[in-house]
N, C-alpha and C positions, 0 to 999 in steps of 0.2 A: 438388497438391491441398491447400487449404485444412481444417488439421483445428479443428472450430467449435467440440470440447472442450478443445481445450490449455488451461492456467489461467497465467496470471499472475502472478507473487508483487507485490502490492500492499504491502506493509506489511513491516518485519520490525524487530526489537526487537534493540538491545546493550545492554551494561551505561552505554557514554557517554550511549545515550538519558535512563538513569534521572538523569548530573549534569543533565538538561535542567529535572527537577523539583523542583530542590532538596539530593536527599540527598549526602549527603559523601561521598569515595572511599570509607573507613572503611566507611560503612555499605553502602554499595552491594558490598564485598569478602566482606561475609555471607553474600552471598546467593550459594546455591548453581545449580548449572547447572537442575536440577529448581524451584527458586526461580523461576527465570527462565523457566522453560517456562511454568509458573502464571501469572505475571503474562502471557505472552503469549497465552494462554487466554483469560484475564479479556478482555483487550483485543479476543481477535477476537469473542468474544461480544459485547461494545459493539456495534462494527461490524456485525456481524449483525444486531442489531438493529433499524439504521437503513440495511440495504443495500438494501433495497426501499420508502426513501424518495423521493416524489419527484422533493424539489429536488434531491437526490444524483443519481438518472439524468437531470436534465435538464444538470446539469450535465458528468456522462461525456457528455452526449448531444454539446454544446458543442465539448469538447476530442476526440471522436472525430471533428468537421464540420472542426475544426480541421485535425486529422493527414490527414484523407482530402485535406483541399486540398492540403498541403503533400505529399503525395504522388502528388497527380495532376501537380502541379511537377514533381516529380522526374522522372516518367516523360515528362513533354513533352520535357525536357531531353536523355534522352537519344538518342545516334543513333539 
């Protein structure tokens, strides 16, 4: 039986993400593990923000038209 509340992990944040923005090893070594929970915070509030945008579900809408064909592939294929 398909459970329709499982959740997904979309997103998840490391310290490498932060050289992605710029800051030096140095500075990114400051930051503590509670540091980093904050900024992951910060970030899923963004995203909340604009989860019920939209072009955002047309485009999940897309790559789930995607996945469904590629797995209706799958299941022809098998015996």
């Amino acid at each position: 039986m398909t459970d329709w509340n499982k959740g997904f992990t979309v997103m998840t944040l490391c310290r490498y993400d932060l050289k992605q923005t710029g800051l030096s090893d140095a500075e990114i070594a400051v930051l503590s593990d509670e540091d980093m929970e904050v900024i992951a915070q910060e970030m899923d509030n963004f995203i909340e923000d604009y989860y019920f945008d939209k072009e955002v579900w047309e485009h999940v809408t897309q790559i789930g038209l995607h996945r469904l064909e590629l797995a209706r592939t799958r299941k022809e294929k098998q015996p």
